[in-house]
N, C-alpha and C positions, 0 to 999 in steps of 0.2 A: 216550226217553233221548237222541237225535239231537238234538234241541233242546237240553237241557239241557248238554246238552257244547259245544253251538257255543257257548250264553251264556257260560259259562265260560272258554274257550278265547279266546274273542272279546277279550273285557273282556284278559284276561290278554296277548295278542300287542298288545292297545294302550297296558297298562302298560307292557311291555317294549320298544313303540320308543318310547315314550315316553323313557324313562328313557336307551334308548341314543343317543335325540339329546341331552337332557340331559347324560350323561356327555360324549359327543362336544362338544357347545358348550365345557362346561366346559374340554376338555383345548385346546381351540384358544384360548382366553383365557389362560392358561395360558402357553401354548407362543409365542402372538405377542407377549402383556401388551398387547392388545386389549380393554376390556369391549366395545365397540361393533362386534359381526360385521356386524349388519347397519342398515339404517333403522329397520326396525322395534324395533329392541333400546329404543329412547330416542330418539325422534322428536323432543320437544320439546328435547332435547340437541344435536340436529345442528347449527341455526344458532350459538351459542358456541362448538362446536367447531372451525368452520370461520373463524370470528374469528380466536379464538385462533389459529390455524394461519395463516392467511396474515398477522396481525400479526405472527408470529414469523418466517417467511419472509423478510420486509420490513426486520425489525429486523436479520436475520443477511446480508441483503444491505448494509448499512447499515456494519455490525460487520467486515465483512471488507473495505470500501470506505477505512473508519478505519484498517485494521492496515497497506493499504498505502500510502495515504497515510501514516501513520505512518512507514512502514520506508523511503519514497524521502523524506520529510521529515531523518531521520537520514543517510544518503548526501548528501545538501546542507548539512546543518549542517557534517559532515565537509570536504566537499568550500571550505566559506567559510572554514574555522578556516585550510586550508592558504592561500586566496587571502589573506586577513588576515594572516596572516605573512610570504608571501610579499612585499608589498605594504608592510608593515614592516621587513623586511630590506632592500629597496630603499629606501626613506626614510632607513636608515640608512646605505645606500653614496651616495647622495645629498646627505647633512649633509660625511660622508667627504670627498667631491670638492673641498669648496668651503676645506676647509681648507687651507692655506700648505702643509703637508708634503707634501701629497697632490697636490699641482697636476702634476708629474712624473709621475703614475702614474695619468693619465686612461685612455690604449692599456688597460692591464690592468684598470682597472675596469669598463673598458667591456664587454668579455668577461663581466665578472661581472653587469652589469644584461643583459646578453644571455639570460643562465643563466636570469633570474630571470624572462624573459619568457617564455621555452619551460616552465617550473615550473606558471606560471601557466595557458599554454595548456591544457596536462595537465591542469589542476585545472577551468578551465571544459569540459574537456570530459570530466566524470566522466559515468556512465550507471548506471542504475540498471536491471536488467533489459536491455531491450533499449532504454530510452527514456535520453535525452540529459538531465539535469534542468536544465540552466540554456539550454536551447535551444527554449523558448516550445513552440508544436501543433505544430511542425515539427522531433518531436525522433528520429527511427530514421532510418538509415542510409541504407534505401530513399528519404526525402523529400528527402535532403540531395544533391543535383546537384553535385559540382565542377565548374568552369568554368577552365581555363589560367587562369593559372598552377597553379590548385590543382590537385591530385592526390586526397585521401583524403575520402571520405567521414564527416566528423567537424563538429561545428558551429564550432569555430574551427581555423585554419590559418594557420602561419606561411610567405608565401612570398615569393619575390625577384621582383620588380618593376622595370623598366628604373630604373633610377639617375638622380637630379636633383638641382638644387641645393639644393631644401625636403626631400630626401630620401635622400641620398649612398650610404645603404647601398640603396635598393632596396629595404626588407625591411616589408612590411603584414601587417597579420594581418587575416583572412576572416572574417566572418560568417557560416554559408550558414540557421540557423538566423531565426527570428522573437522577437518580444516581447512576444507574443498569452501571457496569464497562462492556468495551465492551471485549471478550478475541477471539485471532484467536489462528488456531494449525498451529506451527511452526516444527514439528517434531513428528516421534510416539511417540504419551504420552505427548507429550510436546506442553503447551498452555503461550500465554504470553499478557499481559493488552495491547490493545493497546488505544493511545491519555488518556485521564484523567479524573476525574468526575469533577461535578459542585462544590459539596462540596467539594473535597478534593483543590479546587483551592476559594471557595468563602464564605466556614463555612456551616454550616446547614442549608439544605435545598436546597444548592448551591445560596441562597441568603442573607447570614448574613453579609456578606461586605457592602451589598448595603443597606441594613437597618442601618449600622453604617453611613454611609458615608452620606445616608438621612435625619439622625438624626443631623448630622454634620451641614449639607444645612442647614436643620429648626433652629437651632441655633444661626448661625450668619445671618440670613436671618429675624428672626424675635422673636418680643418681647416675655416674658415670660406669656401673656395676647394674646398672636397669631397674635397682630398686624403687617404690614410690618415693618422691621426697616428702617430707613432712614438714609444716609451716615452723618457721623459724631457724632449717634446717641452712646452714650456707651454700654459694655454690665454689667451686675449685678456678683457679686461675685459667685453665683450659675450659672450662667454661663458661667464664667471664670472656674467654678472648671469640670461644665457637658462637655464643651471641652477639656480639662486635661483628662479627662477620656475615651476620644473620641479617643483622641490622640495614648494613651496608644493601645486600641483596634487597629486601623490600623496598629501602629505598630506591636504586634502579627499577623492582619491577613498580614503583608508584610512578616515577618519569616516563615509564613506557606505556602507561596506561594513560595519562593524560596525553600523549601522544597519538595515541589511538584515538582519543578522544575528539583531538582537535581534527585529525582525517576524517570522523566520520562528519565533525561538523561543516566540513569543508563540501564535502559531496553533500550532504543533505541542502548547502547552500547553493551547487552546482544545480542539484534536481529541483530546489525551486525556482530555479531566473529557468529552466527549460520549463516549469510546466504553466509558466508565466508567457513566456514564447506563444505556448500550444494555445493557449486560453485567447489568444491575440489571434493566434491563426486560425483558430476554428471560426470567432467572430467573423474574419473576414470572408473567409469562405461560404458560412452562413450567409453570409449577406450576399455575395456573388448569385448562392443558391435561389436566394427568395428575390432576386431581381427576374431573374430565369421561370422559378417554377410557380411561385405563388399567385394567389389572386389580386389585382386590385379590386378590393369589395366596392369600394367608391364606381370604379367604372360599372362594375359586372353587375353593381346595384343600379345603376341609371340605364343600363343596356336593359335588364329584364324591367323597367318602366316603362321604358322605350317598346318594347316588345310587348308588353301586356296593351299598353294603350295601343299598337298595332293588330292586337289580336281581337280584342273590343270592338274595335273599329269594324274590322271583317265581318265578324259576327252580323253588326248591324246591315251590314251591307245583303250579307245573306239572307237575312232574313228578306229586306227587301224585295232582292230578287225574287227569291222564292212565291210570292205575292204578286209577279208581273200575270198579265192577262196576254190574251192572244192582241186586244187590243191597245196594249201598252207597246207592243211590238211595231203593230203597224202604224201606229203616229211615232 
């Protein structure tokens, strides 16, 4: 009768871990939305799975390299629409100047292309984060050295310089930045400019605007002898003609600036149809992945039913047995 209870019992304690790992796997697929607990689950699965997964990785490193490029591409659009105006308002105090009524009121314009150089400085030195956009690989704070005259930590700087005859007021504006274009990778193989350089928004050197537009200031600001001028004061034919000439130049650097303009809006429209792509491809690949890795809760919720009402079942059975007699045996 010792035998016959071990078979029975036997067989029965291996239904039941059976079933109770059963159950258990179940409830962890379930509980993670994992099909794949272990290697052994679906061996010949594991290499696409791991595809899938580090093409996805790749794509979302890719995808988030896009949004910011994107979003410091935006901060420089910003930042050129204000230099572009800028840059037009002076062309128009400019035209201003050269007019008969206007000759008397050089001193006071001059104030005002002054304004319009500090506007500017402000606008080349917008930052995005903590990085400088229009000041090339050498664009945080840290990189940026002042050197006397300058003071501030910023990639351009308006400061006062001993006084000369090419130069009456003294007043240069700094570069401390470079004109090294910055590139991210946007895909394999694939790199694209992001934000813009100093020069290609301000001439050579990323400071020939501001040397024009200085030139401008000294101008109607003072005599051809370097003295202050004083309102009401005229200017001389040679300086009627050195503004004409002034003029002209802003006008060229406003066309190269709207140029620049439309370049960067062209790439910023490039990186959105790619991070458009990416958004497309990561879906699919997602979905590749969860065809592969995931759980169907539907199934793997009817399998642990399936198992529990199996597991029940034993139960009862065992207990039966357990309750057999020597005489249940022998009928």
């Amino acid at each position: 009768m010792r035998i016959t209870l071990q078979s029975y019992t036997g067989k029965l304690r291996t239904t039941l871990t059976d079933l109770t790992a059963r159950q258990a796997q179940q409830q962890a697929r379930i509980a993670t939305g994992e099909r794949l607990l272990r290697l052994s689950d679906a061996p010949t699965d594991i290499p696409n799975i791991v595809s899938y997964r580090s093409n996805i990785a790749k794509l979302e490193r890719y995808s988030s390299t896009l949004d910011s490029a994107l979003a410091e591409n935006a901060t420089v659009e910003s930042a050129l629409v204000t230099i572009g105006q800028t840059m037009t308002d002076t062309h128009t105090l400019g035209i201003d100047v050269l007019q008969i009524a206007n000759h008397d009121k050089w001193a006071v314009i001059a104030q005002q292309v002054l304004t319009k150089i500090r506007t500017l400085i402000e606008a080349a030195n917008t930052s995005h984060g903590d990085v400088f956009v229009l000041s090339g690989t050498k664009n945080t704070a840290a990189s940026l050295t002042p050197s006397p005259p300058e003071q501030m930590s910023v990639p351009f700087e308006l400061v006062a310089t001993t006084p000369s005859p090419s130069n009456p007021s003294g007043l240069e504006v700094r570069f401390k930045g470079n004109i090294e274009p910055r590139y991210v990778q946007t895909g394999d193989g694939n790199t694209e400019q992001v934000a813009t350089t100093a020069d290609a928004v301000f001439g050579t050197g990323g400071t020939e605007v501001f040397d024009t537009l200085i030139t401008l200031y000294n101008t109607l600001a003072f005599h051809p002898d370097g003295t202050p001028r004083s309102e009401g004061q005229l200017p001389t034919a040679e300086q009627l003609d050195a503004v004409a000439a002034l003029v002209k130049r802003i006008a060229d650097a406003s066309g190269r600036i709207q140029s620049t303009t439309s370049a960067l809006g062209i790439r910023t429209e490039r990186m959105a149809a790619q991070r458009e792509q990416i958004d497309q491809d990561l879906t699919r690949q997602r979905e590749f992945l969860s065809r592969l890795a995931d759980t169907d809760v539907a199934a793997a919720t009817m399998q642990l039913q399936r198992d529990q009402i199996a597991y029940e079942y034993s139960l009862r059975i065992g207990a039966r047995i357990m309750n057999l007699s020597l005489f249940d045996f022998l009928r």
